[in-house]
C-alpha positions as CSV (number, residue, x, y, z in Angstrom):
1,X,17.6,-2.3,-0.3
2,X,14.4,-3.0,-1.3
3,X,13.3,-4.5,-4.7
4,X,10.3,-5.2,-6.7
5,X,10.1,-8.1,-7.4
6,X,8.0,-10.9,-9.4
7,X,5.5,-13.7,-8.2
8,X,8.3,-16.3,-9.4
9,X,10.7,-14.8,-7.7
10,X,8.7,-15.0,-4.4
11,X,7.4,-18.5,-5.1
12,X,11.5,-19.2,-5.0
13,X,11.5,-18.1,-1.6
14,X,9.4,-20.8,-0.6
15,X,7.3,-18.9,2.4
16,X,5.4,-21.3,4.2
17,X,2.3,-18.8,4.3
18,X,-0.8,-19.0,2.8
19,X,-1.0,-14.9,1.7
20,X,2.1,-15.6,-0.1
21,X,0.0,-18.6,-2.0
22,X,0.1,-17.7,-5.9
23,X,-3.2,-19.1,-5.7
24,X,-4.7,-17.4,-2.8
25,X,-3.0,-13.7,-4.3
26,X,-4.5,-14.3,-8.2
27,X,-8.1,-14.9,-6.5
28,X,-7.7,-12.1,-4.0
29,X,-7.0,-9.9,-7.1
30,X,-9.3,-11.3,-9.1
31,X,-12.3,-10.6,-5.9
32,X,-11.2,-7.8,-5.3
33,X,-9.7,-5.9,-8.9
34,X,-6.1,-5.1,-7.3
35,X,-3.0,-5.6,-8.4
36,X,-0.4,-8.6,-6.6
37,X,2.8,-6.7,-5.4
38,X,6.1,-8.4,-4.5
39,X,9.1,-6.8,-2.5
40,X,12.0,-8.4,-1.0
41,X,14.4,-6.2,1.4
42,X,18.0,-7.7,1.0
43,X,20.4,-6.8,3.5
44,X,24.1,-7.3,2.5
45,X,22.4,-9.4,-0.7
46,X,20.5,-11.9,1.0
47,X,16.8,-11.5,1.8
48,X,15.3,-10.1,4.9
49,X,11.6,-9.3,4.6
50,X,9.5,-10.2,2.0
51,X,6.2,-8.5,1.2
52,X,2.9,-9.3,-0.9
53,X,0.3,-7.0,-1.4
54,X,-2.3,-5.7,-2.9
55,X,-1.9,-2.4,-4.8
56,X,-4.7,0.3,-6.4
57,X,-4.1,3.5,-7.6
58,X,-0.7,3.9,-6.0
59,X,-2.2,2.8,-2.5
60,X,-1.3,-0.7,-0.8
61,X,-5.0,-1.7,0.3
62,X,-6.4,-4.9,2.2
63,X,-8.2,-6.5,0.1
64,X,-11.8,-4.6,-0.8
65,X,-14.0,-7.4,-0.5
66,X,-14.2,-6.2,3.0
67,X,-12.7,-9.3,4.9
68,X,-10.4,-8.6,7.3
69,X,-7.5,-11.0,6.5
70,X,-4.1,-10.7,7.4
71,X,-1.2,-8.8,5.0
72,X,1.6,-10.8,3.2
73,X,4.5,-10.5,5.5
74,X,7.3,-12.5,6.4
75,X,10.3,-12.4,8.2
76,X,12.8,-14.7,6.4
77,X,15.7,-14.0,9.1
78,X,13.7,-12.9,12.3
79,X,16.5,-11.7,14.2
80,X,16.3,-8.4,15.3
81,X,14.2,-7.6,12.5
82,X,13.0,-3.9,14.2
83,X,15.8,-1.4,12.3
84,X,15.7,-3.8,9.3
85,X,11.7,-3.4,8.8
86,X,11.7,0.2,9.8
87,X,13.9,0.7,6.5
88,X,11.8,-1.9,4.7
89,X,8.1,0.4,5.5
90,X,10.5,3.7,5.1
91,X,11.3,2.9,1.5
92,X,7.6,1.7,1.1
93,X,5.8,4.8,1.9
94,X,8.4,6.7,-0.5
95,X,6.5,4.4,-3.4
96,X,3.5,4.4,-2.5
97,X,0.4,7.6,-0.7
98,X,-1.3,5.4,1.2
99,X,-0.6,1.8,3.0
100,X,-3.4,-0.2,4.5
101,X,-1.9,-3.2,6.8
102,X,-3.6,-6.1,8.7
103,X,-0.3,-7.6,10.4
104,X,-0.9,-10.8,11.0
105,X,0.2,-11.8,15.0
106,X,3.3,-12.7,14.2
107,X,4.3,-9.4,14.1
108,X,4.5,-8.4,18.4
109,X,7.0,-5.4,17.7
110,X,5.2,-2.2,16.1
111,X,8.2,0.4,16.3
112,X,9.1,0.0,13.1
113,X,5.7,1.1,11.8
114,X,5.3,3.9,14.2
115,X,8.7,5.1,13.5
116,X,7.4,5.8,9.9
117,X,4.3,7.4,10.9
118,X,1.5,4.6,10.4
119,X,-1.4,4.8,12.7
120,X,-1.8,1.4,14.9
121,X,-5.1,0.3,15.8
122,X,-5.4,-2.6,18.0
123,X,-7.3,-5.5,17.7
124,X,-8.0,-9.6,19.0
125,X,-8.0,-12.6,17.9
126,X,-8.5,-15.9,19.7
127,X,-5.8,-19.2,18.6
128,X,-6.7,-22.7,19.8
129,X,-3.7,-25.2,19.8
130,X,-5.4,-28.2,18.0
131,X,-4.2,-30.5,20.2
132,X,-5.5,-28.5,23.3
133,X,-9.6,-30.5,23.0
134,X,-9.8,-29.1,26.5
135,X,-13.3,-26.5,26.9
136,X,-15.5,-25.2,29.5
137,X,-18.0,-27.5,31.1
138,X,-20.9,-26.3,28.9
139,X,-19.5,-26.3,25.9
140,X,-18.3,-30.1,26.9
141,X,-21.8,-30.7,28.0
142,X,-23.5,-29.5,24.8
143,X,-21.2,-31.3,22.9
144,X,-22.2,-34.5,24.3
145,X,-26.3,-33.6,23.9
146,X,-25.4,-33.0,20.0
147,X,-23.4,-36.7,19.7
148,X,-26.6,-38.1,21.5
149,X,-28.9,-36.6,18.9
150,X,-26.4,-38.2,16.1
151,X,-25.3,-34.7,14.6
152,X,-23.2,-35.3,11.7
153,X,-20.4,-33.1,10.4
154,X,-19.9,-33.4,6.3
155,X,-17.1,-31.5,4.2
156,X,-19.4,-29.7,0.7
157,X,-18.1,-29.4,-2.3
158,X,-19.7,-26.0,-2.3
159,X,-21.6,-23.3,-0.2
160,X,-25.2,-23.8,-2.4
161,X,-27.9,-22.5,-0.8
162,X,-26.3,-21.6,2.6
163,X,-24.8,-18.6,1.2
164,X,-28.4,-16.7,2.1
165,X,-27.8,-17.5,5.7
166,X,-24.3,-16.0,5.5
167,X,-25.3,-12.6,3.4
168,X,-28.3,-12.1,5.8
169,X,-26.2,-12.6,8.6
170,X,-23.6,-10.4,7.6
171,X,-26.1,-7.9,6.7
172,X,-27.6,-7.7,10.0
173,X,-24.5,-7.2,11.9
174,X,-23.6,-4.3,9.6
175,X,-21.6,-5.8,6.9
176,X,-21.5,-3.6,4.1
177,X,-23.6,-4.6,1.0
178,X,-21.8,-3.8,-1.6
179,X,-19.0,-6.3,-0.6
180,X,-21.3,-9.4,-0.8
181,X,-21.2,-10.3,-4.2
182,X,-17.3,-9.7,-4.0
183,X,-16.9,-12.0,-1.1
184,X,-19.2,-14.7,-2.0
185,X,-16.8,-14.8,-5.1
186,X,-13.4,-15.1,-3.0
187,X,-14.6,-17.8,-0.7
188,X,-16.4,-20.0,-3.4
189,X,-12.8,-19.9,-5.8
190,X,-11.0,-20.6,-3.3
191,X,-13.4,-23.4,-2.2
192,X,-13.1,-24.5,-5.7
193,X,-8.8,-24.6,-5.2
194,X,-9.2,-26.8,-2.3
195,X,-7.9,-23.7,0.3
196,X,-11.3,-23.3,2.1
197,X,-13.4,-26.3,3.4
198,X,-16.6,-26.1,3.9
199,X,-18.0,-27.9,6.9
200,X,-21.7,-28.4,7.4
201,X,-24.0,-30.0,10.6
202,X,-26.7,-31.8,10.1
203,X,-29.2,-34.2,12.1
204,X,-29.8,-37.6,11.5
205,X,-32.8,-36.7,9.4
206,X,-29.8,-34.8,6.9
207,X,-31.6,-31.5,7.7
208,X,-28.6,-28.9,8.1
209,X,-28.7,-27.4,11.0
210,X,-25.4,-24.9,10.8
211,X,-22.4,-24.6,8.9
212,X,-18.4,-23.4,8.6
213,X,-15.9,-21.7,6.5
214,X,-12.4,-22.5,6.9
215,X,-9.4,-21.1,5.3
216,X,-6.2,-23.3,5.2
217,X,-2.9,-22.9,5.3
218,X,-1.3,-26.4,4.7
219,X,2.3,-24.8,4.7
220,X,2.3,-23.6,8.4
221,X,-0.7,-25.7,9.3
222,X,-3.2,-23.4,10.7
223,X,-6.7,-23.3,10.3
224,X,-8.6,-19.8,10.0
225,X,-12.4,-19.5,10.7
226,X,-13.5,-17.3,8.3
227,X,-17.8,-17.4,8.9
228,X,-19.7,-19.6,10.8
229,X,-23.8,-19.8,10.8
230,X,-25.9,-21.7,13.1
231,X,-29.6,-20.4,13.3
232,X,-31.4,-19.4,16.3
233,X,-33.0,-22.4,18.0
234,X,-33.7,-24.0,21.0
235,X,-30.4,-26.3,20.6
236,X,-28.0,-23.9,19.1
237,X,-25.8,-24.1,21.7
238,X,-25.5,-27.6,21.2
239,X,-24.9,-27.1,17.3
240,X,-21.9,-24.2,17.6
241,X,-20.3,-26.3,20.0
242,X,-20.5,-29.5,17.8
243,X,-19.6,-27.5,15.2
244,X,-16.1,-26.1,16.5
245,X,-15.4,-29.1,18.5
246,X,-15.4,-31.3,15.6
247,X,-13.6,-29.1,13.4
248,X,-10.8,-28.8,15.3
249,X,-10.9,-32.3,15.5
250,X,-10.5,-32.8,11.9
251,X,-7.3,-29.9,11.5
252,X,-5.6,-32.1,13.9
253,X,-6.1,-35.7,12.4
254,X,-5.4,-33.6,8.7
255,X,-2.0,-32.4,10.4
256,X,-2.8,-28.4,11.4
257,X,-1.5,-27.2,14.3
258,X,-3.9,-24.2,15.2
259,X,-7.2,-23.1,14.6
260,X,-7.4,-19.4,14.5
261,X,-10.8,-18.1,15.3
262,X,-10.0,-14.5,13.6
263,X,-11.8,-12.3,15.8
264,X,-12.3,-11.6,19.7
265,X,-13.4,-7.6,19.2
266,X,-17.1,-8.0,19.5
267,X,-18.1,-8.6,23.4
268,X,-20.6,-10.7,22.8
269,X,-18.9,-13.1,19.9
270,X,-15.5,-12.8,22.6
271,X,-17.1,-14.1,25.4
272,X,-18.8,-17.0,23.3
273,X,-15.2,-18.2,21.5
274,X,-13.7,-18.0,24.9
275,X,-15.7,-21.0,26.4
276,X,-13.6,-23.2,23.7
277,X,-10.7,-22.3,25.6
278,X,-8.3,-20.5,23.4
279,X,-5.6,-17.8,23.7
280,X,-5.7,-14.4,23.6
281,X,-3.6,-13.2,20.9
282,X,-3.1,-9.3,19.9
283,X,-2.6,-8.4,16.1
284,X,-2.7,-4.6,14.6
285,X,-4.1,-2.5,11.4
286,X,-1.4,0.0,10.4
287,X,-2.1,2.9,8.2
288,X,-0.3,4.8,6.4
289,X,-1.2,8.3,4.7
290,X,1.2,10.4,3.1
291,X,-1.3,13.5,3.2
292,X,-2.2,13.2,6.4
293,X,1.7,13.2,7.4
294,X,2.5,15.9,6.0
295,X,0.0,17.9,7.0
296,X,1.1,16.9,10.4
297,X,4.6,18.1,9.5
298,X,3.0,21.5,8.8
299,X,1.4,21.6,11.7
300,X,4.3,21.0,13.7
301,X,6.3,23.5,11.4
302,X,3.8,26.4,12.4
303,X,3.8,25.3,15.7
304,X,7.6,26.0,16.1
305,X,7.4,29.2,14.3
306,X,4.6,30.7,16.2
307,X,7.0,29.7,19.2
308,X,9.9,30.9,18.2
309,X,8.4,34.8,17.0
310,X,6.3,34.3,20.5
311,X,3.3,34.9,18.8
């Protein structure tokens, strides 16, 4: 069975997942104008998945500020949760004419959404065990140019000015404008709640010479890398790997157990993350439209009688 539900009755559930954050979901909604939904699947009365999402206009969306975040969903008894989940997304699209997911890489086993007609696209992500400091020689190298010129790494209170760098960069690699304004919003409230952190290089002369974004999930303790900037220079190799060295030095001493890097799809930005030495880790988008199901099923339907009259 599965139930709508209310935020305290997730919150009693006590997910260890930061998109299940009451928090993090009322300034998603609030970036993004959607509504939070909560469902819980029980299975012979005790709960088995639990969902929260974001819902417009009877469609479950990812949030429309345009960053690709992971989808509230969590297994609360993982055992053989394929048939379980398959009745879970079954019941879902009954509600609901469209479904946008971002599973988060958790989720290894995609039968269950292919079984209920959701289109799977696949995508990469690199995950660094913070207690794995080990890198390729260059990025080692570069590191220790960077302590030699006394770089400093300092945690803002807020993004000030450095937001510029982060729109025009986004802008250039074909980030959609009209998300901006939206996403500038998301990341400074939840830099204001203490779930981002935003960390910031600078020289011994305190100019600032590149910066970070990172997400936090204190529950599970991982670490998400939502933007980094470092401008184009004739040491920016020694700043980006100053930059990621020493903030995975800081989730470790704070207690987090990975660093996520959220993205390995580009070539260029893949084969940059990979010199830090991380894992390669596969996570899918599955989408779901009613519409375009059934006009599958009439496809199929005309298919079969065009066969059977031997037209």
């Amino acid at each position: 069975m599965l139930k709508k539900v209310t935020q305290s009755d997730i919150s009693l559930l006590n997910i260890p997942d930061v998109t299940f954050n009451p928090i993090f979901i009322d300034i998603s909604c609030q970036s993004t104008g959607a509504n939070a939904v909560y469902y819980i699947y029980y299975k012979n009365q005790s709960p088995i998945i639990a969902f929260a999402l974001f819902e417009r206009y009877n469609k479950i969306i990812t949030p429309t500020h345009g960053y690709p975040f992971y989808s509230g969903i969590w297994f609360i008894d993982k055992k053989d949760y394929d048939i379980d989940l398959s009745d879970a997304l079954h019941l879902l699209t009954e509600k609901y004419k469209s479904i946008s997911l971002i599973l988060p890489p958790k989720i290894d086993d995609i039968r269950s959404f292919i079984w209920n007609g959701f289109k799977i696209i696949n995508r990469y992500t690199y995950i660094k065990n913070c207690n794995d400091l080990s890198v390729k020689y260059d990025v080692k190298k570069n590191y220790k140019k960077a302590e030699k010129l006394n770089f400093n790494l300092t945690i803002e209170e807020s993004l000030g000015n450095e937001w510029i760098n982060y729109k025009n960069l986004l802008l250039r690699i074909g980030y959609n404008s009209k998300y901006l304004i939206s996403l500038e919003t998301w990341i400074n409230s939840l830099l204001k709640k203490k779930l981002v952190k935003f960390f910031k290089v600078s020289n011994s002369d305190k100019e600032t010479l590149g910066s970070g974004i990172v997400l936090l999930n204190d529950a599970s303790k991982k670490g998400y890398f939502l933007l980094s900037f470092v401008d184009k220079s004739n040491i920016q190799s020694e700043i980006n790997s100053f930059l990621y060295i020493k903030i995975q030095k800081w989730l470790l001493e704070n207690g987090f157990e990975f660093f996520d890097y959220l993205g390995a799809n580009t070539k260029s930005i893949a084969e940059f993350k990979k010199r830090f030495n991380p894992k390669l880790q596969q996570y899918y988008i599955a989408k779901y439209s009613r519409s375009y199901n059934l006009s599958s099923s009439i496809k199929k339907w005309f298919k079969k009688v065009i066969i059977f009259f031997n037209i």
